[in-house]
C-alpha positions as CSV (number, residue, x, y, z in Angstrom):
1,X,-8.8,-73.7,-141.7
2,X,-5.5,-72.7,-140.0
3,X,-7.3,-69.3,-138.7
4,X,-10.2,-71.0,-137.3
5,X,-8.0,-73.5,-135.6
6,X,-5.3,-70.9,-134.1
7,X,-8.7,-68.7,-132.7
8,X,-9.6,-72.2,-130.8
9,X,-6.1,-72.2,-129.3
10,X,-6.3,-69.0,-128.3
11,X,-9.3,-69.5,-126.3
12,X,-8.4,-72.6,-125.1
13,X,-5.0,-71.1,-123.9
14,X,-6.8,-67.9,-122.8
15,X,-9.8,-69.8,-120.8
16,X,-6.8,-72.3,-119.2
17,X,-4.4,-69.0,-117.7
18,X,-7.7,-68.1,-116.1
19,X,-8.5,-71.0,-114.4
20,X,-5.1,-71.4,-113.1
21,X,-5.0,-67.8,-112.2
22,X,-8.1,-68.5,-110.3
23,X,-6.4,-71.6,-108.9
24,X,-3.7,-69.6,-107.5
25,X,-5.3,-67.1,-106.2
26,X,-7.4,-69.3,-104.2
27,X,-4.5,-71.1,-103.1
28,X,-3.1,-67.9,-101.6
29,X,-6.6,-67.0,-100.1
30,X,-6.1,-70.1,-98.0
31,X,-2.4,-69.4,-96.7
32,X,-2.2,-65.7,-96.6
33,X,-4.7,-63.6,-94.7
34,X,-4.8,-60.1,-96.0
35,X,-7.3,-57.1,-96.5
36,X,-7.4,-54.4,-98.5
37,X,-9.4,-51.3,-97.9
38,X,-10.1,-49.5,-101.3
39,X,-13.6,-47.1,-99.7
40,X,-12.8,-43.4,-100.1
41,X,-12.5,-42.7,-96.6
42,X,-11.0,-45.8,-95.2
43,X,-14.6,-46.5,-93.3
44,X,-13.2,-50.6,-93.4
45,X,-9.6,-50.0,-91.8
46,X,-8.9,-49.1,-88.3
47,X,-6.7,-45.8,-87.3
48,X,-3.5,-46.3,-86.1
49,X,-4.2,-45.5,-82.5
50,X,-6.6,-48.3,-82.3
51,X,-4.0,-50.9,-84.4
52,X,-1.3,-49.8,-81.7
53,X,-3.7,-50.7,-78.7
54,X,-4.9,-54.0,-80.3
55,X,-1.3,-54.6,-80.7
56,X,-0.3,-54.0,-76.6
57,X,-3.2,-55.8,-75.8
58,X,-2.5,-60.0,-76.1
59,X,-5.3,-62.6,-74.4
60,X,-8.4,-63.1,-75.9
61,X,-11.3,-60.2,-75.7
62,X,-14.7,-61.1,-75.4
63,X,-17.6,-58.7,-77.1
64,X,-21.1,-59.3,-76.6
65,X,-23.7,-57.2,-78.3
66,X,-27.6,-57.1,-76.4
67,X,-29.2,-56.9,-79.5
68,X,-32.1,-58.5,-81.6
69,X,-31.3,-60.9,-84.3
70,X,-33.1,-59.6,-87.0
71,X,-32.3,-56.2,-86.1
72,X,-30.3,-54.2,-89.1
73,X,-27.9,-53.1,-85.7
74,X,-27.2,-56.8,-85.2
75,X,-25.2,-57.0,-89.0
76,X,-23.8,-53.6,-88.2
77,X,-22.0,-54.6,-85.1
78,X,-20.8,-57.8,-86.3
79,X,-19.3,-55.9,-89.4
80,X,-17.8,-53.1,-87.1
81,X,-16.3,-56.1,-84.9
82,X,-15.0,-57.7,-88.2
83,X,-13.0,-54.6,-88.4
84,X,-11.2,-55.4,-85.1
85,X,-11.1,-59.0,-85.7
86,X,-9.4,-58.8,-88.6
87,X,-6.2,-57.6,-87.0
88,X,-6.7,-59.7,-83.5
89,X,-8.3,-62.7,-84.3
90,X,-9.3,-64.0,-80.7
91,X,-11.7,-61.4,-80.2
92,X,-15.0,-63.4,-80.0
93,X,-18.5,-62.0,-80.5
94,X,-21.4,-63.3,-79.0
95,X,-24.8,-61.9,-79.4
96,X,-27.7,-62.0,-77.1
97,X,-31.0,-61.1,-77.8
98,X,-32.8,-59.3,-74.8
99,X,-36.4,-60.9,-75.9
100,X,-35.5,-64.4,-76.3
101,X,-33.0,-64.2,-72.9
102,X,-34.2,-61.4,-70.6
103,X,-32.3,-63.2,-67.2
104,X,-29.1,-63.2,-69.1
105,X,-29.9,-59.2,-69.9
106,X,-31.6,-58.5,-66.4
107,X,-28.4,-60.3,-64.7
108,X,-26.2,-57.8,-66.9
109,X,-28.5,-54.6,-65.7
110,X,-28.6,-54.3,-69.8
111,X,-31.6,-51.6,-70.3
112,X,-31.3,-50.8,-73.9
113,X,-31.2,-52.9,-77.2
114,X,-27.6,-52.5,-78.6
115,X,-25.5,-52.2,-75.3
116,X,-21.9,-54.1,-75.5
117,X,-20.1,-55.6,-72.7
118,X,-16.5,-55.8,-73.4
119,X,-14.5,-58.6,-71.2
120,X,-10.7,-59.1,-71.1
121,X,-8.7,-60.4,-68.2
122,X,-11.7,-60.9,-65.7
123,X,-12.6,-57.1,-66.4
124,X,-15.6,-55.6,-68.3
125,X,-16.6,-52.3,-69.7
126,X,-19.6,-51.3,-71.6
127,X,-20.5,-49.3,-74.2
128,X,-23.4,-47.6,-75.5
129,X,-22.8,-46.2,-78.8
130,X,-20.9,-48.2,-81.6
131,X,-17.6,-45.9,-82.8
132,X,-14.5,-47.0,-83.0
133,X,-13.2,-44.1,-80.4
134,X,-15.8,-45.4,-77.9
135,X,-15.2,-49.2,-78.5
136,X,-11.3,-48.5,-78.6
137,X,-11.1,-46.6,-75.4
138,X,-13.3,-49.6,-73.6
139,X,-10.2,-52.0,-74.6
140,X,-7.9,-49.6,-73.7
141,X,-9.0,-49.1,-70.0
142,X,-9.7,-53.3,-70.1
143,X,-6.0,-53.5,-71.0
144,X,-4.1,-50.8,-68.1
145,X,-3.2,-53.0,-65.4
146,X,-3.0,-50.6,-62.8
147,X,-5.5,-47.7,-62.2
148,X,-3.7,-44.2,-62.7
149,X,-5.0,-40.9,-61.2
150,X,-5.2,-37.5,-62.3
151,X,-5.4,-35.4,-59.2
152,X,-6.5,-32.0,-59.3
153,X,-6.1,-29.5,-56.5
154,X,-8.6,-28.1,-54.8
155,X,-9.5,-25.6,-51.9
156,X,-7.9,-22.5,-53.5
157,X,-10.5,-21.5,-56.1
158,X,-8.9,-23.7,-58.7
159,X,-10.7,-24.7,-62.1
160,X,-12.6,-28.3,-61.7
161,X,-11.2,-31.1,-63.6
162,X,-14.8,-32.3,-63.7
163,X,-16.7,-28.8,-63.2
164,X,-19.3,-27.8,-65.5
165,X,-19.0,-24.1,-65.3
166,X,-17.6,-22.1,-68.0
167,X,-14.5,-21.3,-66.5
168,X,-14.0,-25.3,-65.4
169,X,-11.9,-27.8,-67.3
170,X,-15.1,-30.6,-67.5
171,X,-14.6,-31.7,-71.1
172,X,-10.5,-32.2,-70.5
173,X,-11.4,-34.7,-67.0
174,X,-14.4,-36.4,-69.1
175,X,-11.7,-37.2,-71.7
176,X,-9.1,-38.0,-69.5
177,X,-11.9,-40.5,-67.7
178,X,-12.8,-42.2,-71.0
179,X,-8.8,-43.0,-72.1
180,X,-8.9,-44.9,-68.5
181,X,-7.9,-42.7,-65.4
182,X,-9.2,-41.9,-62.3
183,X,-10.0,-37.9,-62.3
184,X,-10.4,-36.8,-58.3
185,X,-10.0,-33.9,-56.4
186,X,-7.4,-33.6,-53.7
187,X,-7.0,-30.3,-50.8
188,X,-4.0,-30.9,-49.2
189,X,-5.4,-29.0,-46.3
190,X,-7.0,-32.3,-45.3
191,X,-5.3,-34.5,-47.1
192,X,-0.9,-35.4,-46.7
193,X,0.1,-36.6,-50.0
194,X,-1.5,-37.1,-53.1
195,X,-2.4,-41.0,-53.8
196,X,0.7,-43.2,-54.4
197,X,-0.8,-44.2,-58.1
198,X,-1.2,-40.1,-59.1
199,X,0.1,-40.1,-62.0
200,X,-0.2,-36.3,-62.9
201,X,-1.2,-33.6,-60.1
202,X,-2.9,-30.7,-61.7
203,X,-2.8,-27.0,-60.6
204,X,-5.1,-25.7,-62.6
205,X,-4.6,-21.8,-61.7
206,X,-5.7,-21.4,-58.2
207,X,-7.4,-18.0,-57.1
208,X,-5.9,-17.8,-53.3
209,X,-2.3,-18.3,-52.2
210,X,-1.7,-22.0,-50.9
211,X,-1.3,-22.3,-47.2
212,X,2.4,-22.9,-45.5
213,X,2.1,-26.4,-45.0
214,X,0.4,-27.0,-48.3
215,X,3.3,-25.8,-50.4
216,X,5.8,-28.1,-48.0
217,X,4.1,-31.1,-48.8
218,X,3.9,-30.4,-52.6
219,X,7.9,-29.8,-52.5
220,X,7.7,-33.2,-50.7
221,X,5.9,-34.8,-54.0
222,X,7.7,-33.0,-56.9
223,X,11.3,-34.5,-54.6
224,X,9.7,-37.9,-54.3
225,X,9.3,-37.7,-58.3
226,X,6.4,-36.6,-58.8
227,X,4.8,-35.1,-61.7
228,X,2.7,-31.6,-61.4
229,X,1.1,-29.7,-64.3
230,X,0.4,-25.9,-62.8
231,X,-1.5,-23.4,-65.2
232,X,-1.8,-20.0,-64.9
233,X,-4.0,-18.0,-66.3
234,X,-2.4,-14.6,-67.5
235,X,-1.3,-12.3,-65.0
236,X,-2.2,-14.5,-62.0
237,X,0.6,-13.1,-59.0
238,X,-0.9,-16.4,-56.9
239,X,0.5,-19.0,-59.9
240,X,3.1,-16.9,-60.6
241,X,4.2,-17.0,-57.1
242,X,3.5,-20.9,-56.5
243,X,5.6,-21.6,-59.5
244,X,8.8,-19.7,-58.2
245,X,8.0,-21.5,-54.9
246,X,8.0,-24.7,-56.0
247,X,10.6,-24.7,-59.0
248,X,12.6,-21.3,-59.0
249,X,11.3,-20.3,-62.2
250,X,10.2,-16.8,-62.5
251,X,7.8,-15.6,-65.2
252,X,8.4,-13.0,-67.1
253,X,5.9,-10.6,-67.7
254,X,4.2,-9.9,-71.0
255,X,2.2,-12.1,-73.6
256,X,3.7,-14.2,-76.7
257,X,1.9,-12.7,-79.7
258,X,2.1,-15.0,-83.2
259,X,1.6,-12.9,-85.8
260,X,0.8,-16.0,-88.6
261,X,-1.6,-17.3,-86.9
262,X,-4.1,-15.1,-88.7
263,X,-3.6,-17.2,-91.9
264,X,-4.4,-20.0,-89.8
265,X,-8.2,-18.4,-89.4
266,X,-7.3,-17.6,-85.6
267,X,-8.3,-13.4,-85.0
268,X,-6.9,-13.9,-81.6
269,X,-2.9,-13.1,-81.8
270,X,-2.3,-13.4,-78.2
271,X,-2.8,-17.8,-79.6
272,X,0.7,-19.1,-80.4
273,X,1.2,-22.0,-82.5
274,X,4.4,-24.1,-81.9
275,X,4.6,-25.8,-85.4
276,X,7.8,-27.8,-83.5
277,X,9.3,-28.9,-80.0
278,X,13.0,-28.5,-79.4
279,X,15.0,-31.9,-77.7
280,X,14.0,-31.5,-74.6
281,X,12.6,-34.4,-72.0
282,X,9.8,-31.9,-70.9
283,X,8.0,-32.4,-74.7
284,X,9.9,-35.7,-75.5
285,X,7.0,-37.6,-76.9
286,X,5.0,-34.6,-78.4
287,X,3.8,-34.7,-82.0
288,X,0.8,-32.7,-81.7
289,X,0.4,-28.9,-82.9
């Protein structure tokens, strides 16, 4: 009798530190608000590049997705969204479906189902395909208060920052358009200065010696405080002269050959890899191989 009444207890007790686990644990849902994400590869967190930018960017975002409601894209945005939400709550998401409201899509000039207009501080960017690098960059370029150019020089047989030809630097200017900057050409034949907002004016090894005045007037910028990025491709006497013009440094000839690179699956030795920076403010900030 004493068994069969202590196995009662024991479910009683057991079934009553459940419920009030349960209690608690909903108590807690309603004060803290916390996520975990337990997926293999982290598919319901955000990387740390997008949390940092979410972070510098306060005021309420607006998202709105041109999509269908019954459309399997119309739960995969708003879960994608969720993603962002979670970590800045006043982002708000507002879906419009193109069929039921074409003059709200026509007055947008939306063409395609699953467009998203992104709309912060009076400013809007769109998007076409839904990944967090796109949708991240959008809010980063919605966030820069000031436009910042990336001039590239021109007129001397220099590689394009937006060129297409093999020898060009296309894919570098496309990327530094989508993180938010304005990528134009400048020939200082024609042109004074660079723009009072460049923020970086790139040399990007030139084929033909820079004219007199041309060189003056970059002096004139570097003094003012500007900053300049010249390349050189190897053995070019034209950037090799520019560089002592302009700075006094002279480069020295020959080529820096890595040797353990080949373990890295690079055949090329003549590719050096620079596993770390020394203290200096010329790669302060650099945590990159």
């Amino acid at each position: 009798m004493m068994t069969w009444i202590t196995y009662r207890l024991n479910d009683l007790l057991f079934y009553l530190l459940m419920l009030i686990t349960l209690l608690l644990l909903a108590w807690l849902s309603g004060r803290y608000d916390r996520q975990w994400d337990w997926t293999q590869q982290g598919s319901n967190s955000l990387s740390p590049i997008s949390v940092d930018i979410l972070q510098r960017t306060p005021g309420p975002l607006g998202v709105t997705a041109y999509v269908g409601e019954t459309t399997s894209l119309h739960d995969r945005i708003r879960r994608f969204v969720a993603r962002y939400q979670n970590l800045k709550p006043d982002i708000e998401l507002t879906f419009v479906d193109p069929l039921r409201q074409p003059d709200e899509a026509r007055r947008q000039g939306i063409s395609l189902s699953g467009e998203i207009l992104l709309s912060y501080n009076q400013r809007e960017e769109r998007i076409l395909q839904l990944d967090e690098e796109q949708f991240t960059n959008a809010i980063l370029r919605l966030g820069q208060s000031s436009t910042h150019w990336i001039v590239g020089l021109t007129g001397h047989g220099e590689r394009g920052l937006l060129g297409k030809a093999n020898h060009d630097l296309g894919e570098f200017g496309a990327s530094l358009k989508q993180q938010g900057y304005q990528v134009i050409g400048l020939d200082l034949a024609t042109t004074p200065t660079p723009p009072d907002n460049t923020a970086l004016l790139v040399i990007a090894s030139p084929l033909r010696p820079l004219l007199t005045g041309e060189v003056v007037r970059l002096h004139d910028y570097l003094e003012s405080g500007g900053n300049m990025l010249l390349l050189s491709d190897p053995e070019s006497q034209v950037s090799q002269s520019l560089m002592q013009e302009l700075t006094g440094i002279e480069q020295l000839p020959g080529t820096i050959v890595d040797a353990n690179v080949k373990e890295l699956g690079i055949d090329n030795p003549a590719v050096a890899v620079v596993p770390k920076y020394t203290s200096h403010a010329a790669t302060q900030g650099f945590s990159l191989k």
